[in-house]
N, CA, C, O and CB atoms as a CASP TS submission, in Angstrom:
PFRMAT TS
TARGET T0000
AUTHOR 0000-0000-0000
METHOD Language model
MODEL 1
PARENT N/A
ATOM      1  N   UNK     1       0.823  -1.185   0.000  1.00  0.00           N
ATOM      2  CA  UNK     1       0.000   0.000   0.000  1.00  0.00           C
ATOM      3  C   UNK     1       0.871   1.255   0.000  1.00  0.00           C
ATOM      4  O   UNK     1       0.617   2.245  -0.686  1.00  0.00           O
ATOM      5  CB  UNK     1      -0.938  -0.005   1.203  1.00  0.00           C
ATOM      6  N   UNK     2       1.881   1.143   0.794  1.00  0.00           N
ATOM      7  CA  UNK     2       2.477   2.427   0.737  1.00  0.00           C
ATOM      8  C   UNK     2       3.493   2.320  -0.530  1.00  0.00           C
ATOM      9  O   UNK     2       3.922   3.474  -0.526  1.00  0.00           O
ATOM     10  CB  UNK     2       3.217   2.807   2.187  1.00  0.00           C
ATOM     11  N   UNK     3       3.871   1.947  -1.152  1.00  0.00           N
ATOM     12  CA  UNK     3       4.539   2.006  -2.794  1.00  0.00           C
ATOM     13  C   UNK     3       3.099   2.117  -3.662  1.00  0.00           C
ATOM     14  O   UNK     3       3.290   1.966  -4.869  1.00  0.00           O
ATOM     15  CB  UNK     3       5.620   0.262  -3.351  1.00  0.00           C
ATOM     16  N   UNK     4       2.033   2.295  -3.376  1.00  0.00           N
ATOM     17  CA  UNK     4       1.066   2.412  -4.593  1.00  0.00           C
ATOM     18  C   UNK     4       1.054   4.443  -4.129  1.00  0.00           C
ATOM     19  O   UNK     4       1.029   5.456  -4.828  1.00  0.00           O
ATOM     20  CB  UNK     4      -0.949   1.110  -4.391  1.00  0.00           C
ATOM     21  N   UNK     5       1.084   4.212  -2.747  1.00  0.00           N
ATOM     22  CA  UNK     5       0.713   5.815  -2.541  1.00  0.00           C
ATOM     23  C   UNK     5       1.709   6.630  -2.605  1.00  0.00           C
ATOM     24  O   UNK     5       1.426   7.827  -2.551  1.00  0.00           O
ATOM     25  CB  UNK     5       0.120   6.180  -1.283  1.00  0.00           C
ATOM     26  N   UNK     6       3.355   6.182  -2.755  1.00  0.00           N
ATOM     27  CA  UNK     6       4.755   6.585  -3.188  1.00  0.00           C
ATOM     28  C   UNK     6       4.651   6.814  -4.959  1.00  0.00           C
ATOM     29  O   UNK     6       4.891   7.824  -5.621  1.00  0.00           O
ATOM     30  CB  UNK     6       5.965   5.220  -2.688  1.00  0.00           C
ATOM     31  N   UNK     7       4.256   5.620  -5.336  1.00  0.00           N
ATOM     32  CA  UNK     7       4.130   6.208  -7.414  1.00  0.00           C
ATOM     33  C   UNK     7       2.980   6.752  -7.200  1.00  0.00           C
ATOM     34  O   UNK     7       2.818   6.278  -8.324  1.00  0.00           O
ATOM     35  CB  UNK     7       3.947   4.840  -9.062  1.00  0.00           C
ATOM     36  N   UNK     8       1.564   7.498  -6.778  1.00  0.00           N
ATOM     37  CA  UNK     8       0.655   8.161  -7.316  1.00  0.00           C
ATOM     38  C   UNK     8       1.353   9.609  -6.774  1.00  0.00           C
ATOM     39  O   UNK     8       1.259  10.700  -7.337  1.00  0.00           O
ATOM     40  CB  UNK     8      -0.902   7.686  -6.877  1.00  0.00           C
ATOM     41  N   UNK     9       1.935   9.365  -5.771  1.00  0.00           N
ATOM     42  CA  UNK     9       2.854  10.828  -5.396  1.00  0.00           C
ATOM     43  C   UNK     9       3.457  11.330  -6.576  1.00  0.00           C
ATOM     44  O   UNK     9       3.286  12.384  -7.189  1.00  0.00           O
ATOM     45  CB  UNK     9       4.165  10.623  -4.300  1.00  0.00           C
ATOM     46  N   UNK    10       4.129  10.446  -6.748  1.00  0.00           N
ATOM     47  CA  UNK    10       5.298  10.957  -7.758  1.00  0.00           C
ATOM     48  C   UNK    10       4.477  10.973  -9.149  1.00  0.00           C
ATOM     49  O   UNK    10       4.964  11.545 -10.124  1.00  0.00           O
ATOM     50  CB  UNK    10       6.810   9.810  -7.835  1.00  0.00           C
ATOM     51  N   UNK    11       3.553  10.503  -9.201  1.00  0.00           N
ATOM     52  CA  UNK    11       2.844  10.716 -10.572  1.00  0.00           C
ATOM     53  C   UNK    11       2.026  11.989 -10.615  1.00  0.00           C
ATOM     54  O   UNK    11       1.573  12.447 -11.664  1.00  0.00           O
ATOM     55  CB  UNK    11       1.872   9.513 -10.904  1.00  0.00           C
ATOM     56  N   UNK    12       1.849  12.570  -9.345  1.00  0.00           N
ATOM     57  CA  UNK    12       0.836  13.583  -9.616  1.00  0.00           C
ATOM     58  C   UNK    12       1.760  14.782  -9.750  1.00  0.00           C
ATOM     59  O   UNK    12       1.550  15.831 -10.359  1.00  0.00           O
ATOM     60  CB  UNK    12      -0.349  13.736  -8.444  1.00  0.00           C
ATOM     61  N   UNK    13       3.088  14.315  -8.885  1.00  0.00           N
ATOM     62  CA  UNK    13       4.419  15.549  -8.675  1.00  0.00           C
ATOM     63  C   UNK    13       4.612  15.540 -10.109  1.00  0.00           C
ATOM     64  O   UNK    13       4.540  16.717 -10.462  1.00  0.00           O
ATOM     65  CB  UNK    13       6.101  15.118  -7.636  1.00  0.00           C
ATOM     66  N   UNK    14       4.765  14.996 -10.842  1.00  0.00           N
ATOM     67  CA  UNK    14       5.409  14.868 -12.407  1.00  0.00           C
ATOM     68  C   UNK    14       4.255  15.790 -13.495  1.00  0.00           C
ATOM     69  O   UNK    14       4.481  16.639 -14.357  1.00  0.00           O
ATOM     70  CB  UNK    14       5.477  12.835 -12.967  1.00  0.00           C
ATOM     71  N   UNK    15       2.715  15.057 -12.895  1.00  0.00           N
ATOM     72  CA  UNK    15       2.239  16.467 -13.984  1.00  0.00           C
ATOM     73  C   UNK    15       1.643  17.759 -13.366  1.00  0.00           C
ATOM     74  O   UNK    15       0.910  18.477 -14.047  1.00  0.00           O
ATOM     75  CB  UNK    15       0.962  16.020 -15.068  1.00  0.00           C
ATOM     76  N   UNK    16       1.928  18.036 -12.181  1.00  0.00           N
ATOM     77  CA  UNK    16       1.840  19.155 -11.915  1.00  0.00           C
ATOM     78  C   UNK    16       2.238  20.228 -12.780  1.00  0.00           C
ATOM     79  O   UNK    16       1.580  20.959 -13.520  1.00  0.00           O
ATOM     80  CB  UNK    16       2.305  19.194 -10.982  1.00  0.00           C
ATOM     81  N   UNK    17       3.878  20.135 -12.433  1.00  0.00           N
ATOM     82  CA  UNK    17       4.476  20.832 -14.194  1.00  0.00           C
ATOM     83  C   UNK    17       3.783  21.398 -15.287  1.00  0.00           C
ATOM     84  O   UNK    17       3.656  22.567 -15.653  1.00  0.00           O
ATOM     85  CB  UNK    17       5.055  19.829 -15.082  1.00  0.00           C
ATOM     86  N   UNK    18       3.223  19.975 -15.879  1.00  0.00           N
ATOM     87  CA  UNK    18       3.216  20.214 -17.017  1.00  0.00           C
ATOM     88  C   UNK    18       1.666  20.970 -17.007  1.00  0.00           C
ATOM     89  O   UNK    18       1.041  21.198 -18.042  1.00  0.00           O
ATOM     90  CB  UNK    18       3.548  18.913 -17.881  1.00  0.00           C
ATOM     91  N   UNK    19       1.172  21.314 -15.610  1.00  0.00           N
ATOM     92  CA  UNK    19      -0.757  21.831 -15.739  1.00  0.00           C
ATOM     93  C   UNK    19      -0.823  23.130 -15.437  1.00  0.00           C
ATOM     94  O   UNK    19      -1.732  23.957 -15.514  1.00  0.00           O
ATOM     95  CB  UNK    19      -2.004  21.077 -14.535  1.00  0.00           C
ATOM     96  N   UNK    20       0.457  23.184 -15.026  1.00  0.00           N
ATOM     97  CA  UNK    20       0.715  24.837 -14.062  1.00  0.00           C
ATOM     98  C   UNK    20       1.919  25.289 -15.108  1.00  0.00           C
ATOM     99  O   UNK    20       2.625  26.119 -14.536  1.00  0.00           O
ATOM    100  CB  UNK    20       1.471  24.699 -11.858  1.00  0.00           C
ATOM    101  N   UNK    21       2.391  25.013 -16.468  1.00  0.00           N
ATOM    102  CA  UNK    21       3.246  25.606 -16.627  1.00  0.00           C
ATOM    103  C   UNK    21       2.551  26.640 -17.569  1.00  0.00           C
ATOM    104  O   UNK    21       1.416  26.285 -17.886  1.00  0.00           O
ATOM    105  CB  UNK    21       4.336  24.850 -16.964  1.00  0.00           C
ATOM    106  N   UNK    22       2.892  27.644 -18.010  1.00  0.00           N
ATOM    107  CA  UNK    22       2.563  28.821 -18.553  1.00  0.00           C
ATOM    108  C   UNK    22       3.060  28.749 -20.023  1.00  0.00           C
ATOM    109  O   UNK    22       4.058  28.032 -20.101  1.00  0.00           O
ATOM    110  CB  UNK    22       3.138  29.968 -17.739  1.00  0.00           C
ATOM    111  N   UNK    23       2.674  29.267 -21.195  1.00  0.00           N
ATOM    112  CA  UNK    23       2.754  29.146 -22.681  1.00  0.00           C
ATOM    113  C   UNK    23       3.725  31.010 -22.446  1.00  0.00           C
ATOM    114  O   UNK    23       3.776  31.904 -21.601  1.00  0.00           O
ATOM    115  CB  UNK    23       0.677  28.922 -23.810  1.00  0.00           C
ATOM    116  N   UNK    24       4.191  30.763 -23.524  1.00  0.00           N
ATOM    117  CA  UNK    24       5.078  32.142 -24.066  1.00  0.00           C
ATOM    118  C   UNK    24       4.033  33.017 -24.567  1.00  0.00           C
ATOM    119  O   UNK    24       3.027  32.636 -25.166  1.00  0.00           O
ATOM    120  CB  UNK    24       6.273  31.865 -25.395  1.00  0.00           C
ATOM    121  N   UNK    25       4.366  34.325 -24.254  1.00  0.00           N
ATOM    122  CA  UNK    25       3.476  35.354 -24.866  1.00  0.00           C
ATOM    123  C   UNK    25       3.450  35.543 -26.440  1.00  0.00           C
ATOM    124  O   UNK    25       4.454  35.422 -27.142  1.00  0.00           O
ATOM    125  CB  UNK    25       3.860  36.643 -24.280  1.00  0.00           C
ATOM    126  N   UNK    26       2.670  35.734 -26.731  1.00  0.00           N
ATOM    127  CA  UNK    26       2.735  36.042 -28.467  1.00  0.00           C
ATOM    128  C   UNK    26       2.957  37.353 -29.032  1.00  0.00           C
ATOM    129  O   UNK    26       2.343  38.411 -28.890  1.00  0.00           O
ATOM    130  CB  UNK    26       1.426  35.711 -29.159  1.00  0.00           C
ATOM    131  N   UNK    27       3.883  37.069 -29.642  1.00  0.00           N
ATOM    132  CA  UNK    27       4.489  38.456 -30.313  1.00  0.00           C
ATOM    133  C   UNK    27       3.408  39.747 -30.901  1.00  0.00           C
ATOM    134  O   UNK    27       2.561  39.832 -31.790  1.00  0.00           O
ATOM    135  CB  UNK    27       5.386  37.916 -31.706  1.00  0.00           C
ATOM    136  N   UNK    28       3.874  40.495 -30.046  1.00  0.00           N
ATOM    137  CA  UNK    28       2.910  41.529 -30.448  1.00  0.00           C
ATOM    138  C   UNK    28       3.344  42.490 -31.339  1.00  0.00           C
ATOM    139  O   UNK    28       4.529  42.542 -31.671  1.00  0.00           O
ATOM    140  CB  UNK    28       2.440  42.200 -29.394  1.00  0.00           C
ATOM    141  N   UNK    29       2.613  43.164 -31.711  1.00  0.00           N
ATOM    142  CA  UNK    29       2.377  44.422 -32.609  1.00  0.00           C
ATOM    143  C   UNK    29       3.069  45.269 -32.445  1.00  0.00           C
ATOM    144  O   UNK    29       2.693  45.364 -31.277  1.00  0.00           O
ATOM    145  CB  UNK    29       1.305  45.019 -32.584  1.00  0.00           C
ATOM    146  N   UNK    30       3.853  46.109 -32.530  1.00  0.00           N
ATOM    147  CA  UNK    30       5.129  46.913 -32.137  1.00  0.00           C
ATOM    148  C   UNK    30       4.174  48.698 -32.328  1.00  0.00           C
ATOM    149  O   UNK    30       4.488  49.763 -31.796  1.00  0.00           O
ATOM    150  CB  UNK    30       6.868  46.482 -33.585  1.00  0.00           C
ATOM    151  N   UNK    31       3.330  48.487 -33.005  1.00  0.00           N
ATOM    152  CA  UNK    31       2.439  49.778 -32.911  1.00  0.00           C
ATOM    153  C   UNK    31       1.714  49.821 -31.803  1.00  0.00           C
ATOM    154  O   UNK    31       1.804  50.695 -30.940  1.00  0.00           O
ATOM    155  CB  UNK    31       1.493  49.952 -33.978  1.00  0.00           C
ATOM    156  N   UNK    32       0.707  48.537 -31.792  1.00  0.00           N
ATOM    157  CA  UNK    32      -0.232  48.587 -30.600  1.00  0.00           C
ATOM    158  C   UNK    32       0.714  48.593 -29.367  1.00  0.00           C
ATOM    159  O   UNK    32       0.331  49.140 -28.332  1.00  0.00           O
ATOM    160  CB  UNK    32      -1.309  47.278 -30.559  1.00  0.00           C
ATOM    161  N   UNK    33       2.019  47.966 -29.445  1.00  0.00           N
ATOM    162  CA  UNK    33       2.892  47.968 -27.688  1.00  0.00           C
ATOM    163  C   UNK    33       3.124  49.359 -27.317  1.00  0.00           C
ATOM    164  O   UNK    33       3.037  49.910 -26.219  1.00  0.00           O
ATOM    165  CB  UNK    33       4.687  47.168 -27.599  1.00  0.00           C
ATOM    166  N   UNK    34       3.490  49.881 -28.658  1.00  0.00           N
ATOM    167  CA  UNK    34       3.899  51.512 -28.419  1.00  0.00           C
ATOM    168  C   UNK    34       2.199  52.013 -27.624  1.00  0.00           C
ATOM    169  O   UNK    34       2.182  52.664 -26.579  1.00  0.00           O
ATOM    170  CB  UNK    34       4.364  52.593 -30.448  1.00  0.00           C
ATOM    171  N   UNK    35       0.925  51.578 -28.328  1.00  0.00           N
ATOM    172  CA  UNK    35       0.047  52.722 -27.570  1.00  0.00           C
ATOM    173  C   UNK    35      -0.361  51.717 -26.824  1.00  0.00           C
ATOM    174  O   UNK    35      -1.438  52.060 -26.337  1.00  0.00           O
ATOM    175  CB  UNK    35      -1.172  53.714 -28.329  1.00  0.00           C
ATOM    176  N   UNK    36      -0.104  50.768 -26.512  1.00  0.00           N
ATOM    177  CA  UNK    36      -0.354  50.562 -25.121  1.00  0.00           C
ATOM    178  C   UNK    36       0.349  51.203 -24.013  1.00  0.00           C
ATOM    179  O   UNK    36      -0.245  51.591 -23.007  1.00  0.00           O
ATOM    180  CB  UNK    36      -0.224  49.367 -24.922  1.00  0.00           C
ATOM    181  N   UNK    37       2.134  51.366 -24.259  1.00  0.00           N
ATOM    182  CA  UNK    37       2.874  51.610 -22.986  1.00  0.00           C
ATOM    183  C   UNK    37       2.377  53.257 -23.082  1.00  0.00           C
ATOM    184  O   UNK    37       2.603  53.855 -22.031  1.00  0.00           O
ATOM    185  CB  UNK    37       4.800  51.186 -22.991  1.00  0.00           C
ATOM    186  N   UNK    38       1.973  53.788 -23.766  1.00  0.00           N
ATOM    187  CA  UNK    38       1.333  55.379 -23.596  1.00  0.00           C
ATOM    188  C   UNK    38       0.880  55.545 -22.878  1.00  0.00           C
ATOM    189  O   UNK    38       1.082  56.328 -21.950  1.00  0.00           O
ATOM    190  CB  UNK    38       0.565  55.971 -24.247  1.00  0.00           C
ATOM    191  N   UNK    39      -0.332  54.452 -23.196  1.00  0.00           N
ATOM    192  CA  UNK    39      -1.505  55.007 -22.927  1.00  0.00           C
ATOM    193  C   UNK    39      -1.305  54.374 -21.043  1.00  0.00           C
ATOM    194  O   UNK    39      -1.510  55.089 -20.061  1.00  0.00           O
ATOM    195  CB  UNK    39      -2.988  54.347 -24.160  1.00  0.00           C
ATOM    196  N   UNK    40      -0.950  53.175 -21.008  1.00  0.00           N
ATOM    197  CA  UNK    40      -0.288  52.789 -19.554  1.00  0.00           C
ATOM    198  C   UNK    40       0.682  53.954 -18.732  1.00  0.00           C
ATOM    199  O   UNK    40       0.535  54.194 -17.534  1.00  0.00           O
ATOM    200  CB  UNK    40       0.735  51.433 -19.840  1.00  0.00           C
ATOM    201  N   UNK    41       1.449  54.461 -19.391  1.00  0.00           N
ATOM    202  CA  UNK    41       2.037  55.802 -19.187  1.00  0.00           C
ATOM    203  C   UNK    41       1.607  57.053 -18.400  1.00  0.00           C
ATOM    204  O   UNK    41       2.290  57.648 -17.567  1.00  0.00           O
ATOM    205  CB  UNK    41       2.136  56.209 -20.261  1.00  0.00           C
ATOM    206  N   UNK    42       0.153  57.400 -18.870  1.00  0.00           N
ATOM    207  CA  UNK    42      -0.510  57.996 -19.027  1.00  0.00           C
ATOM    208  C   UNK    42      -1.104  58.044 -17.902  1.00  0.00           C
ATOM    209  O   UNK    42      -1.142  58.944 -17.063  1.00  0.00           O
ATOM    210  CB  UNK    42      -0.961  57.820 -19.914  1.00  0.00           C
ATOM    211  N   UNK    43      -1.699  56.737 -17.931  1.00  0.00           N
ATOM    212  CA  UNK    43      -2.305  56.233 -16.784  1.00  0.00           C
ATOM    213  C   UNK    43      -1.437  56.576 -15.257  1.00  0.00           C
ATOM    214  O   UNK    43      -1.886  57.274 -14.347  1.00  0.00           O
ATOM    215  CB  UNK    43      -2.441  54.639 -17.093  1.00  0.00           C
ATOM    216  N   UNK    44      -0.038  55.856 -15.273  1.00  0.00           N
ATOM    217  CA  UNK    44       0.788  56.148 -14.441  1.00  0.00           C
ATOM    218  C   UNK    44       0.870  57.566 -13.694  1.00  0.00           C
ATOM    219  O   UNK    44       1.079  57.759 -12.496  1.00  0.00           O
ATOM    220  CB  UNK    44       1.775  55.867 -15.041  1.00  0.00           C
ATOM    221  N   UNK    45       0.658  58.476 -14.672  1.00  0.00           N
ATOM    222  CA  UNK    45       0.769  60.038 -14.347  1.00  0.00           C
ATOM    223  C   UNK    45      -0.611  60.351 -13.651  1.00  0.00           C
ATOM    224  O   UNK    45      -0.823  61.226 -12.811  1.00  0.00           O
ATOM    225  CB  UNK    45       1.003  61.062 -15.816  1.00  0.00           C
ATOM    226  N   UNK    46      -1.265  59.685 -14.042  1.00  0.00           N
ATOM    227  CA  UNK    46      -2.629  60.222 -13.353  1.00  0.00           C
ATOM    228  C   UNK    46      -2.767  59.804 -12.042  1.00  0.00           C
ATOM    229  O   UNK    46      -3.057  60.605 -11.154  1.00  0.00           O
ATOM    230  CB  UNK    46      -3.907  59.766 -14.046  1.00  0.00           C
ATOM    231  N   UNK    47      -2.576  58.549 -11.822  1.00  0.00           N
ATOM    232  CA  UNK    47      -2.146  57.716 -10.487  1.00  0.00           C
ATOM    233  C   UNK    47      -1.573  58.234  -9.450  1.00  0.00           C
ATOM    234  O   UNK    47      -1.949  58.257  -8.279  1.00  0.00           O
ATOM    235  CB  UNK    47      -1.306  56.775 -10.697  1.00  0.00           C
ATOM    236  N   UNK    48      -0.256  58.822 -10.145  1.00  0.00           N
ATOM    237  CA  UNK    48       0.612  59.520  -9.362  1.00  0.00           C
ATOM    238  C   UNK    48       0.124  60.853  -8.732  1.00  0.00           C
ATOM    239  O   UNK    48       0.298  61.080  -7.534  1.00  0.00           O
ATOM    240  CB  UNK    48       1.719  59.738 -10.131  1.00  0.00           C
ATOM    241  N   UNK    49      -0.390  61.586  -9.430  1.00  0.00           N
ATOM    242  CA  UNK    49      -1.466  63.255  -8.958  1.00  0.00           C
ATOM    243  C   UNK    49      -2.007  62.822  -8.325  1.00  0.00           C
ATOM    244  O   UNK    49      -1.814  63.152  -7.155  1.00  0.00           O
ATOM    245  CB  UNK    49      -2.518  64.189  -9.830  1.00  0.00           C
ATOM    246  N   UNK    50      -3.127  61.724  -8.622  1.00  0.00           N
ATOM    247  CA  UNK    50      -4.171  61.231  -7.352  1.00  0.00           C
ATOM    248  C   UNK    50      -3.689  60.877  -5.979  1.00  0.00           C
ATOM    249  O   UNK    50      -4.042  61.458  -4.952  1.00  0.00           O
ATOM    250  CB  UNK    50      -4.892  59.950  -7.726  1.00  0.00           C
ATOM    251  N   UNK    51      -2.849  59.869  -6.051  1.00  0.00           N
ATOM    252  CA  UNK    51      -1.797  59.810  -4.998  1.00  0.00           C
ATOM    253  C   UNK    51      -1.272  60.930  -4.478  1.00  0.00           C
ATOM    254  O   UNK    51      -1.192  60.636  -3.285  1.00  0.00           O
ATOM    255  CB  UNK    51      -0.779  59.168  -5.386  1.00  0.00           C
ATOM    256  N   UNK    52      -0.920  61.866  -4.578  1.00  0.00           N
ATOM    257  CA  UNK    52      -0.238  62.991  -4.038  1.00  0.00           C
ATOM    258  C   UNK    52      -1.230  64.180  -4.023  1.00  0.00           C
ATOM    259  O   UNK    52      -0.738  65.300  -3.880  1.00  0.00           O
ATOM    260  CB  UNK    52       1.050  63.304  -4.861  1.00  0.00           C
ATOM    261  N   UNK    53      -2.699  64.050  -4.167  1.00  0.00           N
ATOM    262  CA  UNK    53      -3.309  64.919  -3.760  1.00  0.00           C
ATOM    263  C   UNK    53      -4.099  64.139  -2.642  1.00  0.00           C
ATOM    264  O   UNK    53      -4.556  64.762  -1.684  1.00  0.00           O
ATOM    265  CB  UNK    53      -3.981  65.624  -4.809  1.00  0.00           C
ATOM    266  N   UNK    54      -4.270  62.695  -2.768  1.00  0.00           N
ATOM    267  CA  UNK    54      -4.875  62.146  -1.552  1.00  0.00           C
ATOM    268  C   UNK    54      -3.758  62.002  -0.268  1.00  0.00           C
ATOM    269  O   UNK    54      -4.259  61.857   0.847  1.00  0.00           O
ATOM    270  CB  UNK    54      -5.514  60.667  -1.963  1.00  0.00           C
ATOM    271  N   UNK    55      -2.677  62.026  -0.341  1.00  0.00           N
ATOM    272  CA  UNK    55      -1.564  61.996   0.465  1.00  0.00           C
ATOM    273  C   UNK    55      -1.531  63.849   1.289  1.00  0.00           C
ATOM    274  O   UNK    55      -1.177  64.049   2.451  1.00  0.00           O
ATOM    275  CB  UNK    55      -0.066  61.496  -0.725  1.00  0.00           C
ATOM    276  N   UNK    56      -1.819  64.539   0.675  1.00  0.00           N
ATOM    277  CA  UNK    56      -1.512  65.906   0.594  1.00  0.00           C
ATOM    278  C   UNK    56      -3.044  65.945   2.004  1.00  0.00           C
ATOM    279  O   UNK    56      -2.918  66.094   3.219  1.00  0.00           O
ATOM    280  CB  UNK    56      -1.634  66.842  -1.441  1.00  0.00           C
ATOM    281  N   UNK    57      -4.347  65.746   1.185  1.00  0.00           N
ATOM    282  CA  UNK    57      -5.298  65.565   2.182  1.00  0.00           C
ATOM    283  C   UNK    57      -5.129  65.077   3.171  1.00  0.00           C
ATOM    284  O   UNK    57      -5.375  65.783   4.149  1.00  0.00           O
ATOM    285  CB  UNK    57      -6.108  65.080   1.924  1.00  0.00           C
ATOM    286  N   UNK    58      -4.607  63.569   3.437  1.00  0.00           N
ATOM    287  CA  UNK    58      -4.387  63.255   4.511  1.00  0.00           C
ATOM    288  C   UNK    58      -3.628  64.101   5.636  1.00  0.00           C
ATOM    289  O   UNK    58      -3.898  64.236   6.829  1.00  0.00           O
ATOM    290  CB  UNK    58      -3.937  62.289   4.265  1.00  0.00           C
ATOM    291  N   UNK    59      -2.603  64.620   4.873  1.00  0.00           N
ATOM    292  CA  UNK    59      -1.625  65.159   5.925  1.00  0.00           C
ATOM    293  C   UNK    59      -2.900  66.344   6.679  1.00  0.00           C
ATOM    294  O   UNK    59      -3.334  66.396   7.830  1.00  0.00           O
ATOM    295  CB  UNK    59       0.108  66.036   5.040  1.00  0.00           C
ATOM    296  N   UNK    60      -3.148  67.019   5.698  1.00  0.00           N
ATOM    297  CA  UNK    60      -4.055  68.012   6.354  1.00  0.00           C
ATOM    298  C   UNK    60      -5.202  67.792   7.263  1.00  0.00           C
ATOM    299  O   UNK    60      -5.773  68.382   8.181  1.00  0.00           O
ATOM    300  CB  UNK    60      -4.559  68.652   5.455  1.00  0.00           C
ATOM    301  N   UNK    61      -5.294  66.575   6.540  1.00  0.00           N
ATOM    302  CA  UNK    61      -6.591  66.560   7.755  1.00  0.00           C
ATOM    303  C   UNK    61      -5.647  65.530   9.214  1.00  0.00           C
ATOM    304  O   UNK    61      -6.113  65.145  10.286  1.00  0.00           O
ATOM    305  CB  UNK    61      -8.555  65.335   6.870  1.00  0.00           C
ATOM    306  N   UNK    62      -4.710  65.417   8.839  1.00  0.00           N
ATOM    307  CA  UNK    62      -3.753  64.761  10.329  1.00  0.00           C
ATOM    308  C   UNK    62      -3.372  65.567  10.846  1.00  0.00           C
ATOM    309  O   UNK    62      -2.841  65.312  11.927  1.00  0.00           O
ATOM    310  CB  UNK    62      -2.519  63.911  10.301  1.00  0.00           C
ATOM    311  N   UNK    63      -3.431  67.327  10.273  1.00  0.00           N
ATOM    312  CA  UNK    63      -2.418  68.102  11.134  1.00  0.00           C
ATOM    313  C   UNK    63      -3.672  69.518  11.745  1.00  0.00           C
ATOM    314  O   UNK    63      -3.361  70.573  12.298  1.00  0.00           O
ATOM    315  CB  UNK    63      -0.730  68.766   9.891  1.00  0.00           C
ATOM    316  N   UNK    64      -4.839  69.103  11.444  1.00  0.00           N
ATOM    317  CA  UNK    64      -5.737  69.729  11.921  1.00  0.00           C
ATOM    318  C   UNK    64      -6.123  69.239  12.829  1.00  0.00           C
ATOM    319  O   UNK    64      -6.187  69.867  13.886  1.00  0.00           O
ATOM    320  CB  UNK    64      -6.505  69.982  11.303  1.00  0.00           C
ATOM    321  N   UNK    65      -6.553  67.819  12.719  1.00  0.00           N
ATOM    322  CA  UNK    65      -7.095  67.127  14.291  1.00  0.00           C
ATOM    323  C   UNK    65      -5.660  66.696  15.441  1.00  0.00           C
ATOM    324  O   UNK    65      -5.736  66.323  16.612  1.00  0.00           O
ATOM    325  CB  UNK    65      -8.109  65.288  13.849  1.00  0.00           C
ATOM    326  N   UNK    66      -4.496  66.904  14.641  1.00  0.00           N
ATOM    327  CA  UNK    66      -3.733  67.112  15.708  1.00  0.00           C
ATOM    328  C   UNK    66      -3.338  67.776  16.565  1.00  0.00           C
ATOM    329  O   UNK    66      -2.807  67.530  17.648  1.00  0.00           O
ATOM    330  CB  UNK    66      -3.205  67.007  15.604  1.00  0.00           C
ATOM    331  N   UNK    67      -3.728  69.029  15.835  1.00  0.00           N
ATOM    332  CA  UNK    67      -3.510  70.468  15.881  1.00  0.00           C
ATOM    333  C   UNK    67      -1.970  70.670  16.075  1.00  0.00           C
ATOM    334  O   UNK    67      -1.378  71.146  17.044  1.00  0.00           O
ATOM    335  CB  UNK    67      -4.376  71.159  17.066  1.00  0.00           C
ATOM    336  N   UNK    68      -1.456  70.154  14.829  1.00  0.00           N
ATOM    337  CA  UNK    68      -0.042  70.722  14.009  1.00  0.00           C
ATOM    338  C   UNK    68      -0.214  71.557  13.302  1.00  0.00           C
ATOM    339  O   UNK    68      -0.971  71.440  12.338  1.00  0.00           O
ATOM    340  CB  UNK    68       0.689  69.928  13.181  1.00  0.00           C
ATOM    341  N   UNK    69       0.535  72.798  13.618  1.00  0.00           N
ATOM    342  CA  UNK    69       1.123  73.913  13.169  1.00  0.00           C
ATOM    343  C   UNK    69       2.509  73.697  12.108  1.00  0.00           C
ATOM    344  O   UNK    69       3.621  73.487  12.591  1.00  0.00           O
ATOM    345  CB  UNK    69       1.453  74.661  14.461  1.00  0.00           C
ATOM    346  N   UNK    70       2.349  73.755  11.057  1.00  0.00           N
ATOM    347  CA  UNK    70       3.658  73.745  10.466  1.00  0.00           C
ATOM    348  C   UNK    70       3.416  74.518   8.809  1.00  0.00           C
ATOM    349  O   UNK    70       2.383  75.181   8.721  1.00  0.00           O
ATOM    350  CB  UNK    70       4.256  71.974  10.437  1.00  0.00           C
ATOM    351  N   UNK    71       4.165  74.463   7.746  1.00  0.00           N
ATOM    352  CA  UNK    71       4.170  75.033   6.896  1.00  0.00           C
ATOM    353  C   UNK    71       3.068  74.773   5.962  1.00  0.00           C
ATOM    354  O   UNK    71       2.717  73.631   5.666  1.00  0.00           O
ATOM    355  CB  UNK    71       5.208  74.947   6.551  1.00  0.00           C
ATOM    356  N   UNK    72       2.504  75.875   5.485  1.00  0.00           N
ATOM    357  CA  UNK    72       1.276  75.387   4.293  1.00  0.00           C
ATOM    358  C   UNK    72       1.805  74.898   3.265  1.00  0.00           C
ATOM    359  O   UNK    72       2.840  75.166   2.655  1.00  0.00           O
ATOM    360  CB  UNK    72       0.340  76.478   3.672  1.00  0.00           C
ATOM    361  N   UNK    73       0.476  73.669   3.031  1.00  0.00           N
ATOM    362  CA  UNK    73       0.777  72.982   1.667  1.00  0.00           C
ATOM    363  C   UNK    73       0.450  73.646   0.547  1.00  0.00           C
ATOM    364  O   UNK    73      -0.481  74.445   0.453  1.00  0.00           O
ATOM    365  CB  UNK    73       0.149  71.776   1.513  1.00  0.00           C
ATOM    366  N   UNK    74       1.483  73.214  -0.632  1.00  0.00           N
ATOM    367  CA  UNK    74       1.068  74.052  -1.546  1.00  0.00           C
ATOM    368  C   UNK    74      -0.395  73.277  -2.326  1.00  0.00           C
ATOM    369  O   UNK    74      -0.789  72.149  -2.029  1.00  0.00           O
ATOM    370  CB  UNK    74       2.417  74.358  -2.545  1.00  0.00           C
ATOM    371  N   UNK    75      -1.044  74.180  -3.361  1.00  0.00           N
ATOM    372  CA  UNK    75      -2.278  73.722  -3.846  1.00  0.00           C
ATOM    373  C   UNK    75      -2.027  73.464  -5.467  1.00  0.00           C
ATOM    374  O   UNK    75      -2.945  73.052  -6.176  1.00  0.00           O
ATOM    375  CB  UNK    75      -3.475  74.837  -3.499  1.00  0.00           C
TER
END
């Protein structure tokens, strides 16, 4: 019994591999990559403002209910 449950081990270890392995990407379009990374680009920049105006809020509203005094943020 335990050599039947030693080879189904090793049989299931063996195609794991091959069920979980991943295929190569397919060559893309060298136009569409260009407006994709743009437009992803793009995106990035916007992310980043949002981020740093919700970061900017926070502080303010941390330094009001703290009642920190320190330099104004710019707008």
């Amino acid at each position: 019994m335990d050599f039947r449950i030693l080879m189904m081990s090793v049989a299931m270890a063996a195609t794991a591999g091959a069920v979980w392995a991943k295929l190569p990407a397919a060559p893309a379009d060298p136009v569409k990559a260009a407006e994709a990374k743009a437009k992803a680009d793009e995106a990035a920049k916007k992310d980043a403002v949002l981020l740093g105006k919700s970061q900017d809020k926070a502080v303010a509203n941390y330094r009001k209910n703290k009642g920190i005094r320190g330099p104004a943020l710019k707008k």
